[in-house]
C-alpha positions in Angstrom: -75.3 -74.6 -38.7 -78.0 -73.7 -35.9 -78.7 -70.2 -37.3 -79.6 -72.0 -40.5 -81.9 -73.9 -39.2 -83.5 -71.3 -36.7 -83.7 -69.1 -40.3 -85.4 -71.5 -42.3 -88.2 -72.1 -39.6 -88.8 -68.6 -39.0 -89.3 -68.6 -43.0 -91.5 -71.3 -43.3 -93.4 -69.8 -40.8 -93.8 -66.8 -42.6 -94.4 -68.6 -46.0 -97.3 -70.1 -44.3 -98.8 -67.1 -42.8 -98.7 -65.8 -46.6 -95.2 -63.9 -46.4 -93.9 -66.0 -49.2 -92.5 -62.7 -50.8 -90.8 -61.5 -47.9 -89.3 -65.0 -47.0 -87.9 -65.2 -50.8 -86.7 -61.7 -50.3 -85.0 -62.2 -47.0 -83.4 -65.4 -48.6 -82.1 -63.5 -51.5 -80.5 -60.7 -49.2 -79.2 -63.1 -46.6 -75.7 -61.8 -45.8 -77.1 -58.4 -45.3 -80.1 -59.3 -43.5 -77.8 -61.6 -41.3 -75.4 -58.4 -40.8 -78.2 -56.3 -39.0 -79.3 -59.2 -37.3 -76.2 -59.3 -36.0 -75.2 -56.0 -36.3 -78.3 -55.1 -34.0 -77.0 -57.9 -31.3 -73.6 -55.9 -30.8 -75.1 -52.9 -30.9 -77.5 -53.9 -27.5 -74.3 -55.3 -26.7 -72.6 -52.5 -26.6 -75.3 -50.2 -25.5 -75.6 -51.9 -22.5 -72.1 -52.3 -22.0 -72.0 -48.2 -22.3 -74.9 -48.0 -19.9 -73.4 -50.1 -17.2 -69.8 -48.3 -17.4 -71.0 -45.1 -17.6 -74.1 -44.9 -15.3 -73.4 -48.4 -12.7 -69.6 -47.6 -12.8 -69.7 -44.2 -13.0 -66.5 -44.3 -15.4 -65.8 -41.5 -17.5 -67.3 -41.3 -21.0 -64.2 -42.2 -23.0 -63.5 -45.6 -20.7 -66.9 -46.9 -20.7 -67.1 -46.5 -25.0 -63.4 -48.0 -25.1 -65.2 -51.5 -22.9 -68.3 -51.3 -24.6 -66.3 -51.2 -28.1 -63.8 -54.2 -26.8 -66.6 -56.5 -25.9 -69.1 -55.3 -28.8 -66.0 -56.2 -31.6 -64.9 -59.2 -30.2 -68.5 -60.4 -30.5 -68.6 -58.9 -34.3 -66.0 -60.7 -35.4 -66.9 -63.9 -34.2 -70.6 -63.3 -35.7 -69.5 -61.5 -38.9 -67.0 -64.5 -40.0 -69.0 -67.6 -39.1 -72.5 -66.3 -39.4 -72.6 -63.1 -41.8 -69.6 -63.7 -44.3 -68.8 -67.2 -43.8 -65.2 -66.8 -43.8 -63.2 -69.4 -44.5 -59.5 -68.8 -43.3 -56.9 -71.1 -44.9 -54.5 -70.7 -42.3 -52.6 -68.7 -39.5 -51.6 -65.8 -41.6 -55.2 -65.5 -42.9 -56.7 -65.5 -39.8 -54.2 -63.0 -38.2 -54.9 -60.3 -41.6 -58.4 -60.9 -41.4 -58.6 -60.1 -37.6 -55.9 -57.0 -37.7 -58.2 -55.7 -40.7 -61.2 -56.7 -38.7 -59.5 -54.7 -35.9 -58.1 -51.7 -37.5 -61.5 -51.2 -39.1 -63.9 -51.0 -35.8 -60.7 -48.8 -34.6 -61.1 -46.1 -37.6 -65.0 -46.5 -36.3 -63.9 -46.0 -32.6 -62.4 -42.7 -33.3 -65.2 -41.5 -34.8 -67.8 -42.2 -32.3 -65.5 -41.7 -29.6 -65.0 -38.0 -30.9 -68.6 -37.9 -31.5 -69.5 -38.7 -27.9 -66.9 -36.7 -26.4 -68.2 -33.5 -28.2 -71.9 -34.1 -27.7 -71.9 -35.6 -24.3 -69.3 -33.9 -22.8 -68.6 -31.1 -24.1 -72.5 -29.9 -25.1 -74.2 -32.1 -22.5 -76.5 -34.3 -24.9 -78.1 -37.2 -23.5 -75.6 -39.7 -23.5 -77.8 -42.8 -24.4 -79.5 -41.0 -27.2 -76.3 -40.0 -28.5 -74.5 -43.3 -28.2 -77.8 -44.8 -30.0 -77.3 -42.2 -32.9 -73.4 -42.7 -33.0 -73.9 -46.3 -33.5 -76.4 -46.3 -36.0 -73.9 -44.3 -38.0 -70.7 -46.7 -37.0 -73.1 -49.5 -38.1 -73.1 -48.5 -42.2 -69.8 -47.5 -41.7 -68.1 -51.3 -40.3 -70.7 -52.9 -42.9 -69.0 -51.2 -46.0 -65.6 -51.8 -44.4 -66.2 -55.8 -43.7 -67.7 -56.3 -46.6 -65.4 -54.3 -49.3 -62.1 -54.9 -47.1 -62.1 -57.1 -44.7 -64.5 -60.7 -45.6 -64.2 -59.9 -49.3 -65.5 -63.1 -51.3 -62.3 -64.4 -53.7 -63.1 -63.7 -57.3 -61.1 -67.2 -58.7 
């Protein structure tokens, strides 16, 4: 795969530059370091997203985090099953579980942040990019312990 490869040379690189022990550790804690390489590509993603909805749009708070959220997912699970868990699905039924789970998980997350935003944006008139920064950072442990635990859990056979 391409990420592989991109990996690999930004390792060697740092081998040579005398980052040997990082490289190793980066290499032993590949899902995870993959998973907020990733995880910090949706959340730009849906940042932006956020930004251009609420700000260029001028749509309300709860429409623009309902897009950003749409778009930032679809990216998540596309990322988090070939890249991050390397999910192999064996067939329709799989797929269709793992997505609803995917799904029903970053909707549990939704409601949260979407309260979140609602209480400290528009009801007590916090920054909104600030917030949605904070909200995400906390959405972020949150999918991570769902995708992993239910969602792209490894089979034990």
């Amino acid at each position: 795969m391409i990420i592989d490869k991109i990996e690999e040379f930004f390792l060697k690189i740092a081998e040579k530059i005398g980052l040997k022990k990082l490289a190793d550790w980066y290499r032993a804690h590949r899902e995870g370091m993959r998973y907020l390489v990733f995880g910090a590509l949706s959340t730009v993603l849906n940042i932006v997203v956020f930004a251009i909805c609420a700000k260029v749009a001028n749509l309300s708070t709860t429409v623009s985090n309902t897009i950003a959220w749409i778009i930032a997912v679809l990216f998540a699970y596309v990322t988090n099953k070939i890249y991050v868990f390397n999910s192999k699905t064996t067939g329709v039924q799989d797929l269709v579980r793992e997505i609803i789970a995917f799904f029903g998980a970053r909707r549990v997350t939704l409601i949260i942040e979407t309260v979140f935003l609602w209480v400290v944006i528009d009801k007590l008139g916090f920054n909104s990019i600030l917030m949605k920064i904070i909200s995400n950072v906390i959405v972020i442990i949150l999918n991570f312990v769902f995708s992993k635990i239910f969602i792209f859990k490894k089979d034990k056979n």
